[in-house]
C-alpha positions as CSV (number, residue, x, y, z in Angstrom):
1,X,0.0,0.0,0.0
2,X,1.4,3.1,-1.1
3,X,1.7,5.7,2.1
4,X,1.1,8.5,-0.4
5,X,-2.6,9.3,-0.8
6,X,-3.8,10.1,-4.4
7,X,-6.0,12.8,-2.8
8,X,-5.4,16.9,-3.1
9,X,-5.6,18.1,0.4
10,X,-4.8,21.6,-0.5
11,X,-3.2,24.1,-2.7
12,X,-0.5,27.1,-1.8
13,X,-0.7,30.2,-2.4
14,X,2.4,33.1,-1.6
15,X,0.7,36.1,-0.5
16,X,2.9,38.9,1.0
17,X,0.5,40.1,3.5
18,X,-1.7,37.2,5.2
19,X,-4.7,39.3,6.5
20,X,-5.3,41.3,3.7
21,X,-5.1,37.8,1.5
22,X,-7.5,36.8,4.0
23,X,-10.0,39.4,3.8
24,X,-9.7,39.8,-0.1
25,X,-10.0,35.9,-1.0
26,X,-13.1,35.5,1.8
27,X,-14.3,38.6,0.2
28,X,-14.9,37.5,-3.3
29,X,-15.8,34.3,-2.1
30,X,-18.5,35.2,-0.2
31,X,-16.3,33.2,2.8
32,X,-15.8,34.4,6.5
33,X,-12.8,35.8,7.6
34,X,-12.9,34.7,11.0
35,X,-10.4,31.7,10.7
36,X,-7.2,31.3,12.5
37,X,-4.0,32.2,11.3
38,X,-1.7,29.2,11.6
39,X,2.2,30.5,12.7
40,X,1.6,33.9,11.9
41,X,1.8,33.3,7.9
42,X,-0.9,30.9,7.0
43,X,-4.4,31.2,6.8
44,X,-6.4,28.0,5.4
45,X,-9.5,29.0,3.0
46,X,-12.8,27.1,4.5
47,X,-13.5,25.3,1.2
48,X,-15.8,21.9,0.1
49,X,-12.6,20.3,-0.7
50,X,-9.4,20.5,-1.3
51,X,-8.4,23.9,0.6
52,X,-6.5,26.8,-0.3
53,X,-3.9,28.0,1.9
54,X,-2.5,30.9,2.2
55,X,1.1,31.6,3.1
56,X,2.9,34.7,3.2
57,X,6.1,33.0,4.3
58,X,6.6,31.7,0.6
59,X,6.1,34.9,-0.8
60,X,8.7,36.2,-3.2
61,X,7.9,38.3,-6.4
62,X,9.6,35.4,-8.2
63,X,7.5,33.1,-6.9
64,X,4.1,34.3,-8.1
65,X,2.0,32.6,-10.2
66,X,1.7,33.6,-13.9
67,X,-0.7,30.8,-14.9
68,X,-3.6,29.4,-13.3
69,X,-2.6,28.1,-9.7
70,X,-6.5,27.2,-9.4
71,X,-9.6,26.5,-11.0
72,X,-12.6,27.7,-8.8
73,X,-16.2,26.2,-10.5
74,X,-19.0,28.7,-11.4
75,X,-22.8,27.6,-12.1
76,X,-23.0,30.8,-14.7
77,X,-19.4,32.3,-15.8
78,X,-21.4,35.5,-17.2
79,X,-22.4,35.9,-13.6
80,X,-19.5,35.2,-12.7
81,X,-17.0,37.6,-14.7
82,X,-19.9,40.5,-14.2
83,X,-19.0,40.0,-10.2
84,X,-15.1,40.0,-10.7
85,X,-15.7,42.9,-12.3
86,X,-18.1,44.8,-9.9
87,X,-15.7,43.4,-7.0
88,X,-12.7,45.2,-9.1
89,X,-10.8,42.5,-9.3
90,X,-8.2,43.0,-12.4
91,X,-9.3,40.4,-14.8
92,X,-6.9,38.9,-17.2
93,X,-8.6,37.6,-19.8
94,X,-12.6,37.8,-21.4
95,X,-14.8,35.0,-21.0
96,X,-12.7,32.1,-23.1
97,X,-14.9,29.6,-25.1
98,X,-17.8,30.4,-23.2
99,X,-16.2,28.5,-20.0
100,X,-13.6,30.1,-18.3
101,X,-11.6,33.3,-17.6
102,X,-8.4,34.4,-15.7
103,X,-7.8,36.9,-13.0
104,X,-5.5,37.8,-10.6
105,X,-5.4,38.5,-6.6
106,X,-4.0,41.6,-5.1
107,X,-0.1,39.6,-5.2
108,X,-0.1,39.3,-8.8
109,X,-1.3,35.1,-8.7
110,X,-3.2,34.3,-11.9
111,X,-6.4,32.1,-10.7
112,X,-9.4,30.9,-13.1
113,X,-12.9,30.8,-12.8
114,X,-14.4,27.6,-15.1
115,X,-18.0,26.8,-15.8
């Protein structure tokens, strides 16, 4: 039996300044931002599944994300993009194929929203 489970438990993400990654992630997700933060540099994203974390120890403006680091799901990606947008949140790309588009947090990371 292989001691290595084939299960995501969570994904990173280098923030340089935890509680405003906090607040602006549980902001556009509709999330609370009442969690604890873990060591002082990590704050773990109350998701159905696999979890985002967080950390603003691995930050490093080399270290940021210039494609997708994650793929959040959206019923209705019109909806979707027309919150991004009344949220402000700098989008970087239209509505692709009528499922997805890209756009990035406050650090620069490149995420996707997919239908």
């Amino acid at each position: 039996m292989n001691p290595i489970a084939n299960k995501i438990s969570g994904v990173f993400i280098p923030v340089s300044n935890i509680e405003s990654a906090r607040d602006w992630y549980c902001d556009i997700l509709g999330l609370p931002a009442d969690g604890e933060i873990y060591f002082g540099h990590i704050y773990v994203l109350p998701f159905d599944g696999p979890n985002i974390v967080l950390d603003s120890k691995l930050f490093a403006p080399n270290h940021i994300h210039m494609v997708p680091a994650v793929q959040l799901n959206t019923q209705d990606i019109h909806q979707a993009y027309k919150y991004m947008q009344e949220k402000n949140v700098q989008l970087a790309t239209e509505i692709e194929n009528g499922h997805w588009f890209n756009f990035k947090d406050p650090d620069g990371n490149v995420l996707m929203v997919c239908k």
